[in-house]
C-alpha positions in Angstrom: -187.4 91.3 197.3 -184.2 89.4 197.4 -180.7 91.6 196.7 -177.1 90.5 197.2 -175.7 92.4 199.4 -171.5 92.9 200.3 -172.3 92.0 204.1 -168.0 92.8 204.3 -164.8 92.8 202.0 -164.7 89.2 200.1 -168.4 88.3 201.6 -171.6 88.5 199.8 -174.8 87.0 200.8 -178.6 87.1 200.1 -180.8 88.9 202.1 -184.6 90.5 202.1 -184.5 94.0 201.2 -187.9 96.2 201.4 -189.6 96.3 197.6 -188.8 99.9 196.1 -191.5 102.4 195.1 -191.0 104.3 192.0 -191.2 108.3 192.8 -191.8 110.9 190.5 -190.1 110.2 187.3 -188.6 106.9 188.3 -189.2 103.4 186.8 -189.7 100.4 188.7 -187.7 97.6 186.6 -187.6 93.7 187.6 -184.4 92.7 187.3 -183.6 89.5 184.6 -180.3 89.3 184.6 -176.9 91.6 185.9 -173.2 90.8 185.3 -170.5 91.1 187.5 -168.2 93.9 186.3 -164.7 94.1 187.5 -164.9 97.2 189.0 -167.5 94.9 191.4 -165.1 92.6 192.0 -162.8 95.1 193.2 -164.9 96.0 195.3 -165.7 92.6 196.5 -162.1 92.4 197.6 -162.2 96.0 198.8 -159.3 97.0 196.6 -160.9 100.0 194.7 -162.3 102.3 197.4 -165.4 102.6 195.6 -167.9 100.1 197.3 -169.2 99.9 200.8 -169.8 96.9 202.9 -173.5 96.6 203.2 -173.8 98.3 199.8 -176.3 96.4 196.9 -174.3 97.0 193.7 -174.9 96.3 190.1 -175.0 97.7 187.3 -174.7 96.1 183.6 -178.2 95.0 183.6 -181.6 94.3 182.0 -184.5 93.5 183.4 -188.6 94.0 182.3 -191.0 97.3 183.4 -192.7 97.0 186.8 -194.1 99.9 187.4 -194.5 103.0 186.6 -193.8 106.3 188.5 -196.1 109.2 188.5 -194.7 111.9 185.5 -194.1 109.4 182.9 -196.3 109.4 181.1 -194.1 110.5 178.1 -192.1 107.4 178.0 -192.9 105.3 176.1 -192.7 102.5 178.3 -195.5 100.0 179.1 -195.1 97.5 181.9 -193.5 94.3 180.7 -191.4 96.4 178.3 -187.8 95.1 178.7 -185.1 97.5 179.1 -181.7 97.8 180.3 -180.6 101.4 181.9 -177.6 103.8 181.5 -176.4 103.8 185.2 -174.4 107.1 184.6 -176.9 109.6 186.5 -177.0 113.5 185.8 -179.5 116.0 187.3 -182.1 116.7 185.1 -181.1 120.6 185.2 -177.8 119.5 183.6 -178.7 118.0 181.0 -178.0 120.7 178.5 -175.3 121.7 179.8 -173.0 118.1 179.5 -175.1 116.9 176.7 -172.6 114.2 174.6 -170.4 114.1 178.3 -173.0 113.1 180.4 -169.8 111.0 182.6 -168.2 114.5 183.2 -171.3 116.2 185.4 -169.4 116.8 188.8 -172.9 116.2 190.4 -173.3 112.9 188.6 -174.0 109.5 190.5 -173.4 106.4 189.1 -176.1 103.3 190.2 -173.9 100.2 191.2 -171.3 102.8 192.8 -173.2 105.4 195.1 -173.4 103.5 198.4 -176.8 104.8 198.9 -179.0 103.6 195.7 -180.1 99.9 195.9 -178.6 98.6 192.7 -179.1 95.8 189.7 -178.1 92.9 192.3 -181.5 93.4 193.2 -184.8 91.7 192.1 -186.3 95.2 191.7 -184.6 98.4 191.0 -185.9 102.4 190.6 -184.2 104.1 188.2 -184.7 107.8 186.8 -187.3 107.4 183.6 -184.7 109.6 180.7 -182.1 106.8 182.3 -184.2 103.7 180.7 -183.5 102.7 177.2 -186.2 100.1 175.6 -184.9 96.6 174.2 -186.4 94.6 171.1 -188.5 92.2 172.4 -186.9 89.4 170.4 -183.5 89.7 171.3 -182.5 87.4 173.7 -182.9 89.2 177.2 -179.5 87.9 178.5 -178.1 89.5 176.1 -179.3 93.1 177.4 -176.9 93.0 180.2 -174.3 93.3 177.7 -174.9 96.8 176.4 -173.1 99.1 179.5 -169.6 97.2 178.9 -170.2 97.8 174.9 -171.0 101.0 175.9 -167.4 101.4 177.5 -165.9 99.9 174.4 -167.9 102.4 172.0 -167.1 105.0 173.4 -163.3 104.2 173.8 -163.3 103.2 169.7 -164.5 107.0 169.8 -162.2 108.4 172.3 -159.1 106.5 170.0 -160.2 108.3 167.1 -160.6 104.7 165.0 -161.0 105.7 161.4 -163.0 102.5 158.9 -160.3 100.5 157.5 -157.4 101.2 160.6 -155.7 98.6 162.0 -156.1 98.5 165.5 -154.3 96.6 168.5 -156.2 95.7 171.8 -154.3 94.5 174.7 -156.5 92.7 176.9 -159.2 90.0 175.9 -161.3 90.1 179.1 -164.4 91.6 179.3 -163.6 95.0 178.3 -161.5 94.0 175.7 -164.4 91.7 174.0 -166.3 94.4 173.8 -163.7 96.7 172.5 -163.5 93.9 169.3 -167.3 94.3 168.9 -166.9 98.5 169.0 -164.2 98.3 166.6 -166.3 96.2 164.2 -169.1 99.1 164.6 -166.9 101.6 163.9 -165.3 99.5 160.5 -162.1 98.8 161.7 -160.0 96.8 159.2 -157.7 94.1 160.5 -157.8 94.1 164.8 -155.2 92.1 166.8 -155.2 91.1 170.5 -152.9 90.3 172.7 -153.9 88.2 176.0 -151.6 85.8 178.0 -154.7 83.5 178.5 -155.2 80.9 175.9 -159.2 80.8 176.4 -159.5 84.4 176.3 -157.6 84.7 173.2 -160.5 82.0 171.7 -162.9 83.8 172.1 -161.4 87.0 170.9 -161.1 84.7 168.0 -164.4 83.6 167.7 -165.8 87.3 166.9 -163.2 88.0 164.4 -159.6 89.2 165.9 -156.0 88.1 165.7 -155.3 86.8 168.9 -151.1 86.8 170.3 -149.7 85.5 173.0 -147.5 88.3 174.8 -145.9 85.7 176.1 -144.3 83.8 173.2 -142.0 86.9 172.0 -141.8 90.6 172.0 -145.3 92.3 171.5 -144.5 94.8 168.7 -142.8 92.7 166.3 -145.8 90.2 166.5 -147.9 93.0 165.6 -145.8 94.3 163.0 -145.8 90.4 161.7 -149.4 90.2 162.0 -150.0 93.7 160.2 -147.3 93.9 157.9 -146.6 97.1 160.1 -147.1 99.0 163.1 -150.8 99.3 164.5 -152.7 102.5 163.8 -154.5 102.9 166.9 -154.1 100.9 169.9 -156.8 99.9 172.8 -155.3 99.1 176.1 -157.8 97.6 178.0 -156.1 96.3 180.5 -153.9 99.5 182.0 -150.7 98.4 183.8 -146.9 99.5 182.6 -145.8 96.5 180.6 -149.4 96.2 178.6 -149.4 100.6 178.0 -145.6 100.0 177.1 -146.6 97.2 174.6 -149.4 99.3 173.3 -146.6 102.6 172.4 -144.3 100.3 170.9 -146.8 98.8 168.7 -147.8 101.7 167.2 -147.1 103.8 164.2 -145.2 107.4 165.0 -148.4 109.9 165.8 -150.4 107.1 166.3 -153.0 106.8 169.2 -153.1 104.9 172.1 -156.2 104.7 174.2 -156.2 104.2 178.2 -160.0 102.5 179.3 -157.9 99.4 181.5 -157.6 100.6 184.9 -155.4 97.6 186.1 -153.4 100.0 188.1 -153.9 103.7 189.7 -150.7 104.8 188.4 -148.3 104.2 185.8 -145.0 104.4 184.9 -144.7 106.0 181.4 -141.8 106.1 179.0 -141.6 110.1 178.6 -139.1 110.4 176.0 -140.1 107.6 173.6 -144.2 109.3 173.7 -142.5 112.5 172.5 -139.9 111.6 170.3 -142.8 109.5 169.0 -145.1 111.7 168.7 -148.0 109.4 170.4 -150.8 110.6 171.8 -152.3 109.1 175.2 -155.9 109.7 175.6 -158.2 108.1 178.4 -161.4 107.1 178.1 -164.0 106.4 181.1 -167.2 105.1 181.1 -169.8 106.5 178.3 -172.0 109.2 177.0 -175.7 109.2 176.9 -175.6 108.8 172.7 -172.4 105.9 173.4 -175.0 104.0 175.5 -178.2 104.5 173.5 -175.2 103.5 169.8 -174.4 100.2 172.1 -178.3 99.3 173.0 -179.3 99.9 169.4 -176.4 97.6 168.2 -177.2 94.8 170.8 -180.9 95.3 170.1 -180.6 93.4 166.6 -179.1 90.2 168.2 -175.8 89.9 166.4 -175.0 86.3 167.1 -171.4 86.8 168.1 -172.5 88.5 171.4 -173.0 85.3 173.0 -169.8 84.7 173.3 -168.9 87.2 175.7 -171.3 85.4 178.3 -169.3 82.6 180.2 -172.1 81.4 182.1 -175.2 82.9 184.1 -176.0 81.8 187.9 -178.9 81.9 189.7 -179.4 84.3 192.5 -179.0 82.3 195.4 -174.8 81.2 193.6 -174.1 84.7 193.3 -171.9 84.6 196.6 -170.0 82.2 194.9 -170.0 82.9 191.9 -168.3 87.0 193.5 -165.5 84.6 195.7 -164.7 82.0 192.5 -164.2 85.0 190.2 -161.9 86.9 193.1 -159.8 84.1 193.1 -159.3 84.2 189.2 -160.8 80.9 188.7 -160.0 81.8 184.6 -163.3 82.8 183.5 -162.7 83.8 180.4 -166.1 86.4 179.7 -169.2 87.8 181.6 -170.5 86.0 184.3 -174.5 87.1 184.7 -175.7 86.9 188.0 -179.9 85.7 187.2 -182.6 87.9 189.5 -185.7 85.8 188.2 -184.1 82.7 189.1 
């Protein structure tokens, strides 16, 4: 099979990697289609600590059944079946024990991040059978690889505490904060607002229903206020550096909520005094649970037609390299790039 591999810090390239075998329990999966995730880029550049040259990473995903592994035979699953997976990786003895926090299991792996699983950059990928989740097969396939960054933004709307009819303020429209739009729609969230400084990101934030601002054109929480008629009820920062989590206090109402899932920067300098005379609540939110994943495939599965907006473009395989060194140099993509294994 081909994979890209990270052959070095800001390198990727193609190479032939040996076909994997499904072992007990596993699922052999042909890969369609995988996007590139900022935490991959990060790694790309080497900035994150979490990726290791020579490593195949990877993991927002779909792809169609290959094979089968012996013991699983309770699955459901037929060959040609398309599926995406939940890359978040428990032992099966824990299970019970994290059921709903699945992402807390101290003995958890995470496919795309352990150094040692070939992952979703690859034409053909083994993953543990309870980790597949079946597709429709009318939605558009693409559209598959969508569901682990939804699955970030549901479970953020749920970390947040979003009630139907709040009004919510995102800070960020890349990726992440797409998705977060989409989540908050899920969960019935009334009027949403976002604030990005790039003019194509705020379109498409647009496009699936929010109030884009500029951040740039005046101060952050009056615009809000302006666009609300008052402060925010919850806010999303999905972006995670001072100036954005300082926006994101000031924007809200007094006890109000503001969730951390942006990790723009490892650590932050907080305004103390205003989060207690406040009364705000910080709360972070990282990856997903098992039921957040299977909420966001079951959503994506009925092909809302506003989820194609989050896809910028899709490459072939063999323009993946570039496609890893354009985004690195913030060529202003404004959504997902997918990276196409069949192609």
């Amino acid at each position: 099979m081909l994979a890209l591999v990270l052959q070095e810090f800001g390198r990727m390239a193609v190479e032939e990697r040996p076909d994997p075998v499904p072992g007990t329990g596993e699922v052999l999966i042909a890969m369609v289609a995988t996007g590139i995730c900022g935490s991959d880029l990060h790694g790309f550049t080497g900035e994150n600590g979490r990726r290791s040259p020579g490593q195949v990473m990877g993991h927002e995903s779909v792809g169609t059944v290959a094979a089968l592994g012996p013991d699983t035979d309770g699955t459901g699953l037929s060959v040609g079946d398309p599926v995406t997976f939940n890359p978040v990786v428990i032992p099966e003895d824990a299970q019970a024990e994290y059921a709903g926090r699945e992402q807390m299991c101290p003995d958890k792996y995470v496919i795309g991040v352990a150094p040692q699983v070939v992952a979703s950059f690859a034409q053909l990928v083994a993953v543990p059978a309870r980790n597949v989740v079946a597709l429709p097969a009318e939605m558009p396939i693409e559209h598959g690889a969508l569901v682990e960054p939804l699955a970030v933004a549901v479970h953020a709307v749920a970390r947040a505490g979003v009630q139907p009819g709040d009004a919510v303020f995102v800070v960020g429209a890349g990726p992440i904060g797409q998705s977060v739009v989409l989540a908050l729609q899920m969960a019935g969230a009334g009027q949403v607002v976002v604030s990005d400084v790039d003019a194509v990101r705020r379109e498409v934030v647009e496009r699936l229903g929010a109030q884009p601002i500029d951040p740039t054109a005046g101060d952050v929480a009056e615009q809000v206020r302006a666009a609300f008629g008052r402060p925010a009820d919850v806010a999303i920062d999905a972006v995670g550096l001072d100036r954005t989590v300082q926006d994101a206090l000031l924007a809200t109402k007094l006890g109000g909520v503001v969730c951390l899932v942006g990790m723009g920067s490892p650590r932050l300098g907080l305004d103390a005094y205003r989060i207690s005379v406040d009364e705000h609540a910080l709360v972070g939110s990282f990856t997903y649970s098992a039921a957040d994943f299977a909420t966001a495939a079951a959503w994506m599965g009925t092909a809302p037609p506003e989820t194609a907006a989050l896809i910028s473009r899709s490459v072939p395989l063999a323009e993946g390299p570039e496609a890893f060194a354009s985004l690195a140099r913030g060529d202003g993509t404004p959504g997902k790039v997918l990276v196409r294994l069949d192609r």
